[in-house]
C-alpha positions in Angstrom: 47.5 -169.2 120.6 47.2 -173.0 118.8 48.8 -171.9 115.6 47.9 -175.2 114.1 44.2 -175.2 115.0 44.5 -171.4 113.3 46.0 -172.7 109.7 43.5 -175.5 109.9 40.4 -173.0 109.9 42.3 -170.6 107.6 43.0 -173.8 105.0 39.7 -175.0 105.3 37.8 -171.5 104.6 39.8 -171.4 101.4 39.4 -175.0 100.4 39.5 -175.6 96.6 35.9 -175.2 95.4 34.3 -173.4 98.5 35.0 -169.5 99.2 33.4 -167.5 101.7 29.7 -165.6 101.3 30.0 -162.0 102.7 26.5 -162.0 104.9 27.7 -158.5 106.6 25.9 -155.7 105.2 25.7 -153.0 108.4 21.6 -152.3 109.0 22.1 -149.0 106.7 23.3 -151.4 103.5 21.3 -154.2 104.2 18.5 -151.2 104.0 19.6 -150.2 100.9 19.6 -153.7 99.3 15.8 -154.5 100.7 14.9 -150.7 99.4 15.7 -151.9 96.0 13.7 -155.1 96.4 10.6 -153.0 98.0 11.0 -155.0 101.5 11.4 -153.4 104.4 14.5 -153.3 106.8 13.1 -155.4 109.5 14.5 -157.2 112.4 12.5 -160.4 111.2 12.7 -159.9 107.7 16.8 -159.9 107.6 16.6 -163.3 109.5 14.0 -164.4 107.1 16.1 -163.5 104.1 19.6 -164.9 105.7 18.5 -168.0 107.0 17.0 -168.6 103.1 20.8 -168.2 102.8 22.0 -170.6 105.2 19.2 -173.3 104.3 20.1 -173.6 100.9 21.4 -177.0 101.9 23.4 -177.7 98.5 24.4 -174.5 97.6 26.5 -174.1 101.5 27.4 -177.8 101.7 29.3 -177.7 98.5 30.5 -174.3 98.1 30.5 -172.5 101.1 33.2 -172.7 103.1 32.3 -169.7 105.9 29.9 -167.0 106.4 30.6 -163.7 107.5 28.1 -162.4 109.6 26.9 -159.1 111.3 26.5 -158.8 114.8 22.9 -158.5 115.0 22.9 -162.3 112.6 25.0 -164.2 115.1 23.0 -163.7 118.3 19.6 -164.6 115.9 17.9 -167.9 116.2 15.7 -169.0 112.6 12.2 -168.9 113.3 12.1 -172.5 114.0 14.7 -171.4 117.5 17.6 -173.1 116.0 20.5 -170.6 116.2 21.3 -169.2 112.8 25.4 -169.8 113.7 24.2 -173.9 114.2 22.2 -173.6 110.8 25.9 -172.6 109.2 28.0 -175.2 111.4 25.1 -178.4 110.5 25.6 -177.0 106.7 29.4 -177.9 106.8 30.3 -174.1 107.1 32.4 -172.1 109.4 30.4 -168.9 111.2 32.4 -166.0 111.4 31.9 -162.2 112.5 32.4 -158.8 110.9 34.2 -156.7 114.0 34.9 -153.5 112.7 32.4 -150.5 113.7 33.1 -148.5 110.3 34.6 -145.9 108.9 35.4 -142.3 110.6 37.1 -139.2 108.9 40.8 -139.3 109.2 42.2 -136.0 110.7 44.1 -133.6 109.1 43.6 -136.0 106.1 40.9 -134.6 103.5 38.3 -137.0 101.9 40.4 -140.1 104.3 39.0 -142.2 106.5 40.0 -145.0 109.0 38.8 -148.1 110.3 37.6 -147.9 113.9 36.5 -150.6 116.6 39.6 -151.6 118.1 38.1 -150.4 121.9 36.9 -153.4 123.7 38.0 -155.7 120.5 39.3 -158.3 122.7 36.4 -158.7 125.6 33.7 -158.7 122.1 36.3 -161.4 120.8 35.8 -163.8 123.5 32.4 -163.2 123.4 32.0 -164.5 119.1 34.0 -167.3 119.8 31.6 -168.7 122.9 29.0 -168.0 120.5 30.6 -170.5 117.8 32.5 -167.3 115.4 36.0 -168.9 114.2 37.0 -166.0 112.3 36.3 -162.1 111.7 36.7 -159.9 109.2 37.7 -156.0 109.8 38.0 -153.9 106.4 39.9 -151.3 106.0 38.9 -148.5 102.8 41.7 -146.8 100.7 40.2 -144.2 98.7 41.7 -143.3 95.3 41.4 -139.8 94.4 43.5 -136.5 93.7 46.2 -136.3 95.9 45.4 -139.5 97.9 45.7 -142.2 98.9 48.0 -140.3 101.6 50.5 -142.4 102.9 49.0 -141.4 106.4 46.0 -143.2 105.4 47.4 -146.3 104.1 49.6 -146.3 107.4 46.8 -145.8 110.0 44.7 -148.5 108.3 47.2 -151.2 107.8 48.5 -150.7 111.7 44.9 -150.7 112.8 44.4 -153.9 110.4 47.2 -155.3 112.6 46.3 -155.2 115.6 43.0 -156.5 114.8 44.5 -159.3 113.4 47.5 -159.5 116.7 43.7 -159.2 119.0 42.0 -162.3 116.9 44.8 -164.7 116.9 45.4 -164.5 120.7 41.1 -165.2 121.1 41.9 -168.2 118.9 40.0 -166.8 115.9 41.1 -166.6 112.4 41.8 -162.7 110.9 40.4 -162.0 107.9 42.3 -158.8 107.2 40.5 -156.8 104.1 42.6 -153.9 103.1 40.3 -152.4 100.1 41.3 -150.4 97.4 38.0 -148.8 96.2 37.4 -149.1 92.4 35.4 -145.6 92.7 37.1 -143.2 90.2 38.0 -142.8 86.7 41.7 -144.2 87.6 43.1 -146.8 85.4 44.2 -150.3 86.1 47.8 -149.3 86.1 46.7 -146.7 89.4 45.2 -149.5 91.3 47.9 -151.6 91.0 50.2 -148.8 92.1 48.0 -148.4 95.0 47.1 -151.5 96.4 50.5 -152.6 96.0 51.7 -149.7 98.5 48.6 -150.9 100.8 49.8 -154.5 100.7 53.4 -153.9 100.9 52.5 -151.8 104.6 50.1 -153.9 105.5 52.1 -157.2 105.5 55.1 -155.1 107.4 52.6 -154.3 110.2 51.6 -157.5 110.5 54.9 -158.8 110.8 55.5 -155.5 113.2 52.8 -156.8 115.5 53.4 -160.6 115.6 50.9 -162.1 113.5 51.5 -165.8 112.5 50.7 -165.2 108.8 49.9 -169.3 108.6 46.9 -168.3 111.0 45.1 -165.5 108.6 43.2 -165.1 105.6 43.8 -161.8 102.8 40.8 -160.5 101.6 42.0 -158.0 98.5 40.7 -155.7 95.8 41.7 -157.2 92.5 43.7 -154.8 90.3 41.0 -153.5 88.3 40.3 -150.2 86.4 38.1 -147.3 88.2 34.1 -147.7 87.3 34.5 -143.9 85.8 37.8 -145.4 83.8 37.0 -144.7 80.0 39.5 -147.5 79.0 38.4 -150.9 80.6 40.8 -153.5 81.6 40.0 -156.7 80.0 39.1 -160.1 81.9 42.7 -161.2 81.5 44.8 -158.0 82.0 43.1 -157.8 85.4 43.5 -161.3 86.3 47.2 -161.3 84.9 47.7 -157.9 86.7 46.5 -159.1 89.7 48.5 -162.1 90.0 51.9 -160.5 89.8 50.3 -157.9 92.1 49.9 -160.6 94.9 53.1 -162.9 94.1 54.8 -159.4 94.1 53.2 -158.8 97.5 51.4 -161.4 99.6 54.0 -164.2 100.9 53.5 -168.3 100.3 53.2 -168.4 104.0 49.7 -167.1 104.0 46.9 -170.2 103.5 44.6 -168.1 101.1 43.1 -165.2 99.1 39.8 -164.7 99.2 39.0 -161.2 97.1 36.3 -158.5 97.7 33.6 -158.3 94.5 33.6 -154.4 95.3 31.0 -153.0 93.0 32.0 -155.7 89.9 28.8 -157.7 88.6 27.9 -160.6 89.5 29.9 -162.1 86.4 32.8 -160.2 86.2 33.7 -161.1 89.3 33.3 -164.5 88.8 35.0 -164.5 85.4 37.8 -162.4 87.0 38.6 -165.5 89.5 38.4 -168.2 87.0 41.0 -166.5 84.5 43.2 -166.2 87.4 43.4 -169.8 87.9 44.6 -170.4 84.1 47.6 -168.9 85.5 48.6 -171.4 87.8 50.1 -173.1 89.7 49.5 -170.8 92.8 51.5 -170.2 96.3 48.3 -169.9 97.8 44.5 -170.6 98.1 42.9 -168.2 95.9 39.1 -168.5 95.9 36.1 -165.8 96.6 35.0 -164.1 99.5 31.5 -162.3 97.8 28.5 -160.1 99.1 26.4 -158.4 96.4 28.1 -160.9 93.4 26.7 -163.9 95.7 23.3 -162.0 96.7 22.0 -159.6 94.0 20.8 -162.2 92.1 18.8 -164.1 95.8 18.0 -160.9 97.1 15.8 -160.0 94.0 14.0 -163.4 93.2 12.9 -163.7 97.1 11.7 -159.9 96.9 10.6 -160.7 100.7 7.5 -163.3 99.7 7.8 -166.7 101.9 6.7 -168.4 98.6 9.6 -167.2 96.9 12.2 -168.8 99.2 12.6 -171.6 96.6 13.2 -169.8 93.8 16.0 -167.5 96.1 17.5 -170.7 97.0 18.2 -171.5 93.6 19.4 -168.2 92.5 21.9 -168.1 95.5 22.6 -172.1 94.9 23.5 -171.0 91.0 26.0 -167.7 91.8 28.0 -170.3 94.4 28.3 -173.0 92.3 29.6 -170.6 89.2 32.0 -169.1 91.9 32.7 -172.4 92.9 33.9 -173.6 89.9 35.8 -170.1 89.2 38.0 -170.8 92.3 39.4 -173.8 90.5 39.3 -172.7 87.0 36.4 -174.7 85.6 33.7 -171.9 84.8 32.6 -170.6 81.5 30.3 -168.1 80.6 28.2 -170.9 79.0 26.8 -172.3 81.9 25.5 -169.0 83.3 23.3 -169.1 80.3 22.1 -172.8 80.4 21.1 -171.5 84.1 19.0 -168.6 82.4 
């Protein structure tokens, strides 16, 4: 393992400015998403609609620092033949892969589940990085509910996490290790900080269990946020205050970044959510975005699957990166989302 070569993809994938777009949805979300849009769930289609992604020159040149991609995405060529993983590198961005294969029911754990895919990890591995992937992602999903999270659950997940993250740093690839705490559930900001700082907490132990160089990863976290079902709604600056102490509390300096999950916020909370964070500086870390739906709601809907509407996707997806772009250094207000409007 080149440790050094590792911390410089890490750094660079949470550069100031640049954060990561989340281009991963599994063929059954993906569906979902072109369902709401009225296209259908194509082979063709989803590399029509991501390489609109990755040929919005300005929008990935300035801030887009990696793309997560599925497994179906990375061995896909744009309909010109060029490789959609060289449209990413020639863009300034780093190509990276999604390696998990989902969620299965925890035993003897109700309404649990853990993160599988760990069989053959290391031969697919070697595999993703021939093919140009510098980093991965594997996401683990803590549930909070009556009764659980179980400690059995956040336990299986964070080992599972680990060794991922032990597997990627002896191919040479980057971990992004993604411990969610769903914001599903009337719980209250002050539960999700409980939770996710029990998740964090065992996670970083098993990593440190399992010998990963914490210089050579990336965290992808839930904020601390209150449930979607929560009556009382945290504020933009209790959650990014909460959230803060959560991760000095939690997340070591050695680690190079932060790149949080949107999970189910719109696409301007979550971008207000990052830039209130910032007024709170100066950080330990990198601390920037790593967004699916808050980068691609807004794209997804003006392309609607019509080749003349490329442009106008472009700009929608160009606009969300630049606001999260200037969220990841403090320098957004909600002002310039309407001027965009």
């Amino acid at each position: 393992m080149n440790l050094t070569e590792l911390n410089k993809i890490a750094t660079a994938m949470v550069a100031p400015g640049k954060g990561i777009l989340a281009a991963d949805e599994s063929s059954g979300t993906i569906k979902k998403r072109f369902d709401a849009i009225g296209v259908e769930s194509t082979e063709e289609n989803r590399r029509d609609y991501r390489e609109m992604l990755f040929r919005a020159k300005d929008a990935m040149s300035q801030y887009i620092s990696g793309v997560i991609l599925y497994d179906e995405t990375i061995w896909q060529n744009a309909k010109d033949g060029t490789p959609l993983v060289k449209l990413i590198e020639q863009a300034g961005a780093i190509p990276g892969i999604k390696v998990d294969e989902g969620t299965q029911a925890l035993p003897l754990c109700p309404g649990e589940t853990v993160t599988v895919g760990l069989d053959k990890l290391a031969e697919r591995l070697k595999k993703y990085y021939e093919c140009g992937a510098r980093f991965a992602k594997w996401r683990a999903v803590i549930d909070i509910g009556s009764g659980i999270p179980s400690m059995t659950a956040i336990s299986v997940n964070a080992h599972a996490l680990a060794r991922y993250a032990a597997l990627c740093q002896a191919a040479q690839i980057v971990p992004i290790v993604e411990p969610e705490v769903l914001m599903d559930g009337d719980h209250d900001i002050e539960r999700c900080y409980e939770v996710t700082q029990r998740v964090l907490n065992k996670t970083f132990q098993e990593l440190r269990v399992q010998r990963v160089a914490l210089e050579g990863m990336v965290l992808k976290p839930n904020m601390a946020i209150s449930g979607k079902k929560c009556p009382k709604q945290a504020s933009v600056e209790e959650v990014a205050e909460k959230t803060i102490r959560l991760l000095k509390a939690c997340v070591p300096a050695a680690v190079p970044g932060i790149a949080f999950l949107s999970g189910g916020q719109t696409d301007e909370e979550a971008t207000a959510h990052l830039n209130a964070m910032h007024k709170l500086g100066p950080l330990p870390w990198g601390l920037t975005f790593s967004y699916g739906r808050a980068l691609q709601a807004a794209p997804q809907k003006a392309w609607s699957g019509k080749p003349e509407n490329v442009a106008a996707g472009q700009r929608a997806f160009s606009h969300r990166a630049r606001m999260n772009g200037l969220a990841s250094k403090g320098e957004w207000q909600s002002s310039l989302e309407q001027k965009a409007a």
